[in-house]
N, C-alpha and C positions, 0 to 999 in steps of 0.2 A: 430364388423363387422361379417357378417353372412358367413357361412363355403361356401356357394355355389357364394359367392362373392371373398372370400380367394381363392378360389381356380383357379376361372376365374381371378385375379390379378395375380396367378399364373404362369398357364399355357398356358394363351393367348401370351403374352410376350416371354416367351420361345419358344411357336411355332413358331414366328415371327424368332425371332432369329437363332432355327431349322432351318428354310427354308436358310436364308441367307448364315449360316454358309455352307450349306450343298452346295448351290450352288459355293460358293466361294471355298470351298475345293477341291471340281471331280472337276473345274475348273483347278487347279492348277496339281491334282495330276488322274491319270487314275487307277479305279479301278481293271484292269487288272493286274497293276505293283506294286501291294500294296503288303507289306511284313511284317509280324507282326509275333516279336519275332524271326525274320531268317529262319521264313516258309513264303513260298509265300500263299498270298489267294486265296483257290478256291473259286471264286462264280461271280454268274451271274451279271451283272452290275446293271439292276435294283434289286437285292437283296441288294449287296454292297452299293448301292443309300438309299437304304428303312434302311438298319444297319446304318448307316454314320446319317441319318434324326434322328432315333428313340435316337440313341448313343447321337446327339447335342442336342436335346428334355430332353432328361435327366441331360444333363450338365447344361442348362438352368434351367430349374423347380430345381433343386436341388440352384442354385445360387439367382432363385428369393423366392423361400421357406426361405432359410435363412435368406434374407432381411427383408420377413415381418416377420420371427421369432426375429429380431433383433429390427425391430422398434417398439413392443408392449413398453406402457407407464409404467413404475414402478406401479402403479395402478391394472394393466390387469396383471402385476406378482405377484403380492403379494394379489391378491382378494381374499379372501376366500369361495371355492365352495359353502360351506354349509351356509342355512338362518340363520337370527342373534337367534333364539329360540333352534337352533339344535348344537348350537357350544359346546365344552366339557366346564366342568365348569373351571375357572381360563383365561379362554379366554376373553380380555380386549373387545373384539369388543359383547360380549354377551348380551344382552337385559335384560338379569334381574340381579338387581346389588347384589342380594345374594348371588349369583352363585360364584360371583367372590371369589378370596382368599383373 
C-alpha cells in the first residue's frame, strides 16, 4: 500500500474520532474548571478546545498507526529490501546458486 494512502487510512479516521471525542468531552467537562496534576489550567477556551482536539488526534493516529503496523502479512515482515543479485552470499533467497554455502 502506498505511504500517502497509509497515511490517509491513518489520520482521516483519527480526525473523525478527534472531532467527536472532543465534542463530547467540553460537553461534559468546562474548560474553565479543568485541573491537571492539582494546578488549575490557565487558558482561553478556544485554546483548551484546539489542546483537547490536537491531544484526541494524537491518541487516535497513534491507536490507528498501530493497527495498520499490526495487520501487515508475515510476507510484508519478512521481505527482504534488497533485489535477489545484491543479497550477501549464503542468502537462500540469492539468484545465483554459487553464491550459496
Amino acid at each position: 500500500m502506498p505511504t500517502a494512502q497509509r497515511l490517509i487510512n491513518i489520520l482521516w479516521p483519527s480526525f473523525i474520532a478527534a472531532g467527536v471525542a472532543t465534542a463530547v468531552f467540553f460537553t461534559l467537562f468546562d474548560p474553565m474548571e479543568l485541573h491537571v496534576l492539582g494546578h488549575h489550567v490557565e487558558v482561553a477556551r478556544t485554546a483548551a478546545y484546539s489542546i483537547g482536539f490536537f491531544g484526541f488526534w494524537l491518541l487516535g493516529a497513534l491507536s490507528s498507526g498501530l493497527t495498520c503496523f499490526f495487520q501487515r502479512s508475515s510476507a510484508e515482515v519478512n521481505r527482504c529490501p534488497l533485489p535477489a543479485v545484491e543479497r550477501p552470499a549464503g542468502c537462500p533467497k540469492r539468484e545465483d546458486p554459487s553464491a550459496s554455502c
